[in-house]
C-alpha positions in Angstrom: -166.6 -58.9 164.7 -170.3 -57.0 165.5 -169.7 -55.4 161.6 -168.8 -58.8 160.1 -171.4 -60.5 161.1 -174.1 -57.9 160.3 -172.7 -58.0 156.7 -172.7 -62.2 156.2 -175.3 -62.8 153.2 -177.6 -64.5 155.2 -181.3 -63.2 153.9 -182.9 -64.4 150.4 -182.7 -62.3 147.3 -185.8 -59.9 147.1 -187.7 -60.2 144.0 -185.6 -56.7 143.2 -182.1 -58.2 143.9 -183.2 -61.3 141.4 -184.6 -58.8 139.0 -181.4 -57.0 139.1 -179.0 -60.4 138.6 -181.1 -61.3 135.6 -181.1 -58.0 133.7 -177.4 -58.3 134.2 -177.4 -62.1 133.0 -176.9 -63.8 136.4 -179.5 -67.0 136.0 -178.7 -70.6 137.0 -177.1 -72.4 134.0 -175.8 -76.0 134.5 -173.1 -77.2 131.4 -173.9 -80.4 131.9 -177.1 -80.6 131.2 -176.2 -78.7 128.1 -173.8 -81.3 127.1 -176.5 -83.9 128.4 -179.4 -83.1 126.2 -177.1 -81.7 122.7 -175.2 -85.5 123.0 -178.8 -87.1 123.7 -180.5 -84.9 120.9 -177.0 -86.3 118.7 -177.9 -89.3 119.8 -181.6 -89.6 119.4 -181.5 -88.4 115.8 -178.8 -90.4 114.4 -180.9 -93.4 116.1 -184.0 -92.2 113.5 -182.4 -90.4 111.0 -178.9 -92.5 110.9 -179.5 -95.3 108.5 -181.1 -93.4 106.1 -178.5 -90.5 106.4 -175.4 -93.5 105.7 -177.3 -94.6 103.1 -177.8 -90.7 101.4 -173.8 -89.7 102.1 -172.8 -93.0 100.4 -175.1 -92.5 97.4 -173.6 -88.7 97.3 -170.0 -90.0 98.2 -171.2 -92.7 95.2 -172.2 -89.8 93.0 -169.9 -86.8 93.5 -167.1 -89.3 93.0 -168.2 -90.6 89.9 -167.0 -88.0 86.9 -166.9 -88.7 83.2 -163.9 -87.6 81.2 -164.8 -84.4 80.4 -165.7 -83.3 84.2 -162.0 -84.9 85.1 -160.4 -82.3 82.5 -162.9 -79.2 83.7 -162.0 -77.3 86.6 -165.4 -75.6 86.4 -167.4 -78.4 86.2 -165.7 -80.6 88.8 -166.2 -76.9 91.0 -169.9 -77.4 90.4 -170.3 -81.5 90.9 -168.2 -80.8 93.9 -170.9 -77.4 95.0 -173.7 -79.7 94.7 -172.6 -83.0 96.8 -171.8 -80.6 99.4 -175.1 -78.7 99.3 -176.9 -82.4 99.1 -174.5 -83.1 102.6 -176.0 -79.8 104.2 -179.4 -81.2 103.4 -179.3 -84.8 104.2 -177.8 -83.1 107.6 -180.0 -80.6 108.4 -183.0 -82.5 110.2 -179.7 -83.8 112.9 -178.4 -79.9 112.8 -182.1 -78.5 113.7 -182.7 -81.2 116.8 -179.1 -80.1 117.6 -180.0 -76.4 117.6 -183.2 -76.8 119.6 -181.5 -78.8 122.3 -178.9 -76.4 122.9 -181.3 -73.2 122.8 -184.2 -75.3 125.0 -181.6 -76.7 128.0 -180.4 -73.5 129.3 -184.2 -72.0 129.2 -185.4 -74.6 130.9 -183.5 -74.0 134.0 -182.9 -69.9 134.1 -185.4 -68.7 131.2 -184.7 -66.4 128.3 -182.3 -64.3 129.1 -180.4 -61.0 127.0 -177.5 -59.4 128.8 -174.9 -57.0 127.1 -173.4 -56.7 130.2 -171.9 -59.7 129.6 -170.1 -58.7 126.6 -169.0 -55.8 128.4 -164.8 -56.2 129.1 -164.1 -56.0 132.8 -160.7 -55.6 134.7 -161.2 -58.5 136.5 -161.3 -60.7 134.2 -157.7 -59.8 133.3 -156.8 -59.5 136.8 -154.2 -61.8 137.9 -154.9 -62.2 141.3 -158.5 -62.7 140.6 -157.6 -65.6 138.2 -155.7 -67.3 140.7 -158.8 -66.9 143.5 -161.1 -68.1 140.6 -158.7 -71.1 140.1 -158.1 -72.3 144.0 -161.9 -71.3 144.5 -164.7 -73.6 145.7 -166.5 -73.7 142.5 -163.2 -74.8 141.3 -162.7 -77.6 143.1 -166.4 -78.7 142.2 -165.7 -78.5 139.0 -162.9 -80.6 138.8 -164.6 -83.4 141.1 -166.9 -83.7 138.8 -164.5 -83.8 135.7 -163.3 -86.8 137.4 -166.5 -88.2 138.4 -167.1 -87.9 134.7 -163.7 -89.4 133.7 -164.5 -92.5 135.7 -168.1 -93.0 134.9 -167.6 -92.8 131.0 -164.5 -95.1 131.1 -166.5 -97.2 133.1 -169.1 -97.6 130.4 -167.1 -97.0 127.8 -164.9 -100.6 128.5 -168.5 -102.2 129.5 -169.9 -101.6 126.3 -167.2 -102.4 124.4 -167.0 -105.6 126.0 -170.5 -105.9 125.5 -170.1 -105.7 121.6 -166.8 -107.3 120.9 -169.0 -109.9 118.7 -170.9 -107.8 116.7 -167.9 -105.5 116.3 -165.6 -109.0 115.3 -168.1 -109.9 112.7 -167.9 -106.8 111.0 -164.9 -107.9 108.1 -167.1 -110.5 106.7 -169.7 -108.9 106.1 -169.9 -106.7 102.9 -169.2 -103.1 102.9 -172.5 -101.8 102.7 -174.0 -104.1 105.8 -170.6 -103.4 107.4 -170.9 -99.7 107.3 -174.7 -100.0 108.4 -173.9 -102.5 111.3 -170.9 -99.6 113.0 -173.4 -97.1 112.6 -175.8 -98.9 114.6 -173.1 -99.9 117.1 -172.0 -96.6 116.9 -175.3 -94.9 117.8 -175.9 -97.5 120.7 -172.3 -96.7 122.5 -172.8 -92.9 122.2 -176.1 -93.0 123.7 -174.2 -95.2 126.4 -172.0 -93.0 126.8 -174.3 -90.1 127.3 -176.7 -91.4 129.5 -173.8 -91.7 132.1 -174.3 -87.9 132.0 -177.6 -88.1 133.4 -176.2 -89.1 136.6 -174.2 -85.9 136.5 -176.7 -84.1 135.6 -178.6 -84.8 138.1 -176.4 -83.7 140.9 -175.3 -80.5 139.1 -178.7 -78.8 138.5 -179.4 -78.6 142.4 -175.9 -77.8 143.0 -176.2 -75.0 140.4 -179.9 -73.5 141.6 -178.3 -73.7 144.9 -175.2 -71.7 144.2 -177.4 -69.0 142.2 -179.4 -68.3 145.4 -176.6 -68.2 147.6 -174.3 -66.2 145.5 -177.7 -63.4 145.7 -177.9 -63.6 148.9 -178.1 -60.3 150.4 -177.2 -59.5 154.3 -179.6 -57.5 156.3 -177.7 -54.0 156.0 -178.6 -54.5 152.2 -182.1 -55.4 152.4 -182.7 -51.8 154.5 -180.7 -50.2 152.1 -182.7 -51.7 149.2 -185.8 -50.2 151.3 -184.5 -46.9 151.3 -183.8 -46.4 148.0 -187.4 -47.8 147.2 -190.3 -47.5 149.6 -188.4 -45.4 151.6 -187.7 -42.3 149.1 -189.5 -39.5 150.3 -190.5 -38.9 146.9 -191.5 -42.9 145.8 -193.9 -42.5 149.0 -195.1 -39.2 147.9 -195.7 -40.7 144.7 -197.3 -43.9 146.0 -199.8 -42.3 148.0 -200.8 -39.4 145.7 -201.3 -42.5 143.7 -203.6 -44.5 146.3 -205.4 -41.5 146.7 -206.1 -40.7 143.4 -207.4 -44.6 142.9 -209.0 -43.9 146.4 -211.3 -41.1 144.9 -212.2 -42.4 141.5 -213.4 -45.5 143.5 -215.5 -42.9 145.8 -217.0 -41.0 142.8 -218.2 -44.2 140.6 -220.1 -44.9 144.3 -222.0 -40.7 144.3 -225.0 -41.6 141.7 -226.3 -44.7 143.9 -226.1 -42.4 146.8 -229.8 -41.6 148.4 -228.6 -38.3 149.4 -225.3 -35.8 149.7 -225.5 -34.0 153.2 -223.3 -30.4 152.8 -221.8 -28.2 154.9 -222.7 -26.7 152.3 -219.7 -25.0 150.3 -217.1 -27.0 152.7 -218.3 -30.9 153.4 -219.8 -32.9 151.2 -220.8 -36.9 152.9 -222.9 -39.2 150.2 -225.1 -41.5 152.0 -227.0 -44.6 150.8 -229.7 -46.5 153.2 -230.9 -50.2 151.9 -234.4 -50.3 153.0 -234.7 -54.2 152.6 -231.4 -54.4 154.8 -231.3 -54.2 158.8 -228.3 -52.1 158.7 -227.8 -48.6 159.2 -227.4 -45.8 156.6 -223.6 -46.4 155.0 -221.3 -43.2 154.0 -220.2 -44.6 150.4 -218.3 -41.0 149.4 -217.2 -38.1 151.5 -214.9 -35.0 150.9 -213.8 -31.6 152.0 -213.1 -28.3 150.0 -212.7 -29.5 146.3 -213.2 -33.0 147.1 -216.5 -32.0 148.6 -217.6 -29.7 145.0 -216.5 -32.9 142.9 -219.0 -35.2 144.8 -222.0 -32.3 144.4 -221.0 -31.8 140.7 -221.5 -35.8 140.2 -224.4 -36.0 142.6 -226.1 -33.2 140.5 -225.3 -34.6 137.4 -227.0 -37.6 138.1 -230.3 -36.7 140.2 -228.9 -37.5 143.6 -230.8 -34.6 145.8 -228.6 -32.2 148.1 -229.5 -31.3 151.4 -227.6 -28.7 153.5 -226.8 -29.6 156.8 -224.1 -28.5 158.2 -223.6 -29.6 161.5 -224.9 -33.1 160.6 -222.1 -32.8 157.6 -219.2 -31.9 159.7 -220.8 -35.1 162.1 -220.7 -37.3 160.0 -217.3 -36.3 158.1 -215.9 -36.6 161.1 -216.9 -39.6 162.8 -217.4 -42.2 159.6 -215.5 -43.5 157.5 -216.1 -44.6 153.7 -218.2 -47.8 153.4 -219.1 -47.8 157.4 -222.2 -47.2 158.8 -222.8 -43.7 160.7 -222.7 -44.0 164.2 -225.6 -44.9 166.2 -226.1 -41.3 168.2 -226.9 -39.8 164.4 -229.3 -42.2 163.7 -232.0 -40.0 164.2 -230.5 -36.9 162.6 -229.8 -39.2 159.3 -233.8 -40.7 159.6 -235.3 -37.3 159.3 -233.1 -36.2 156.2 -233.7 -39.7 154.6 -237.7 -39.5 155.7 -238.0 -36.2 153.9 -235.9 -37.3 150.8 -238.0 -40.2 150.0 -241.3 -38.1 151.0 -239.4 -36.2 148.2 -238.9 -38.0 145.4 -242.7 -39.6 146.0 -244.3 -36.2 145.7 -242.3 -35.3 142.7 -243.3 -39.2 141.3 -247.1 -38.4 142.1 -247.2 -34.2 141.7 -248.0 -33.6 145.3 -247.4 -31.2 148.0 -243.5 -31.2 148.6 -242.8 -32.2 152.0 -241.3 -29.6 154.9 -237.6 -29.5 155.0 -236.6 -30.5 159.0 -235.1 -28.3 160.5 -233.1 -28.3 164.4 -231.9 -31.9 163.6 -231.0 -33.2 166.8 -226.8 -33.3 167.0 -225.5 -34.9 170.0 -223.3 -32.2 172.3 -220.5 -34.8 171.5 -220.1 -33.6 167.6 -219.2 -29.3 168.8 -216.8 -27.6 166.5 -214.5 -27.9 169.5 -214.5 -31.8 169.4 -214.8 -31.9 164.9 -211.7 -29.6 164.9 -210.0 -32.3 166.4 -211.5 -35.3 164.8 -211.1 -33.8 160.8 -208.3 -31.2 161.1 
């Protein structure tokens, strides 16, 4: 019972599991709003394009029936009066056959999207499978399916004898009128009863697109065993994670590197730590680390810093410090404070003699490193 219930589908899809169903074709697809909005399209344009299409096929009818006595005795040119009256129907037909075509292409999209499977066309055992016809037949879908072709039965013959006896006149009064009004009078009844009949399919439709988006998501539902399975062929591959974080990394760095030329300084170790600093002197915060590295990492941000003017000063104690107890975009710690004010002092002392041609300030030396930051303690904080 324990492994029964562990495997009941009670989790929704993940956005994987629904990717997977559509590639393979699985979307929500309701028939009767297909048969809803072809039968309304039908309806709709023989409602604008029906008089005048009656009035076309009789005046082709009038034509293509009408042959001389040479045409009567002429297979080939009763061939080509017949060619033309039917290329004249395809014509006079095509702006219903278009609105046709667009509803049936538009009413499946609307509900599951575009979708291309060739799995579908693929031929499967079950499908030929005896025992799986029969559990298709007595299943639940089943019996929904043939509720509603009875709800449909009922609701159309309803309608069906309402508007009949809601036209008897008209439809009485058709003998006396001439051929030509009586033709164009059933065609207008005509159109009115079929969209009659059709809108009774709105009803249905309306209670089978829930019922259908509600079947889709249960049918994908997944149980809990196959979400962590899903995990561990994803995220949880030794290799995807690998692959991830080389990837985070790599962004990680090329992030850190546009940040080296704003830097004020680069503190090095000098051949193994390499920390970028940048101090806003109209702000009241502290000095910021915007780039650090180690071994090649470390070389990269020197060969930027170089490249663009950014002055190196070796330090390293105060490197390994500060690599060890900051990280990227946080401001160093307050026990370096006074360490980091004597490099910055002497780099802007610096770059004001160099500006001006003056003496060049002394380098400090013997910066003050709190006991805390011993190669004992940095092994442990950046090993």
């Amino acid at each position: 019972m324990a492994e029964n219930s562990t495997q009941e589908r009670t989790e929704e899809a993940t956005p994987k599991r629904k990717a997977d169903a559509r590639k393979k074709g699985q979307v929500p697809r309701s028939k009767e709003l297909d048969t809803l909005s072809s039968l309304l399209a039908g309806g709709v344009g023989m409602l604008f394009f029906g008089k005048q299409i009656v009035n076309d096929v009789n005046r082709v009818l009038r034509d293509s029936l009408s042959f001389g006595h040479d045409a009567a005795f002429s297979d080939s040119i009763l061939n080509i009066q017949m060619f033309d009256a039917a290329i004249d129907f395809l014509v006079l037909l095509a702006p219903l056959f278009v609105l046709l075509a667009c509803a049936a292409v538009l009413s499946p999209i609307s509900l599951g999207g575009w979708v291309f499977s060739v799995s579908k066309l693929a031929p499967k055992a079950e499908r030929i499978n005896p025992l799986k016809g029969f559990g298709r037949i007595f299943s639940s879908k089943s019996l929904v399916e043939l509720v509603k072709a009875i709800g449909k039965f009922v609701l159309v013959a309803s309608v069906t004898v309402y508007v009949i006896s809601q036209t008897l006149d008209d439809i009485y009064l058709l003998p006396l009128m001439s051929v030509s009004e009586a033709l164009g009078s059933a065609g207008v009844l005509f159109i009115w009863c079929f969209l009659g009949f059709s809108s009774v399919l709105i009803l249905v439709a309306l209670l089978d697109v829930p019922f259908q988006i509600w079947d889709f998501k249960r049918q994908i539902k997944m149980s809990k065993q196959e979400i962590k399975d899903e995990s561990k062929e994803t995220d949880g591959r030794p290799e995807v994670k690998g692959m991830i974080r080389e990837r985070q990394q790599e962004i990680s760095r090329q992030r850190m590197m546009a940040e080296v030329p704003t830097a004020d300084v680069v503190i090095t170790n000098p051949t193994h730590f390499a920390v970028a600093l940048r101090y806003d002197q109209s702000g009241s915060g502290a000095p910021k680390v915007i780039a650090k590295g180690r071994d090649l990492v470390a070389a990269k941000i020197k060969e930027v810093a170089v490249a663009h003017g950014v002055v190196l000063f070796e330090a390293p104690p105060l490197a390994r410090a500060l690599f060890g107890s900051t990280e990227i975009n946080q401001e160093i710690p307050g026990n370096l404070f006074l360490a980091v004010a004597q490099v910055l002092a002497y780099i802007f002392q610096l770059k004001q003699a160099k500006s001006q041609y003056s003496m060049v300030p002394k380098v400090p030396k013997n910066l003050p490193i709190p006991d805390e930051y011993s190669s004992h303690d940095l092994a442990r904080g950046i090993s």
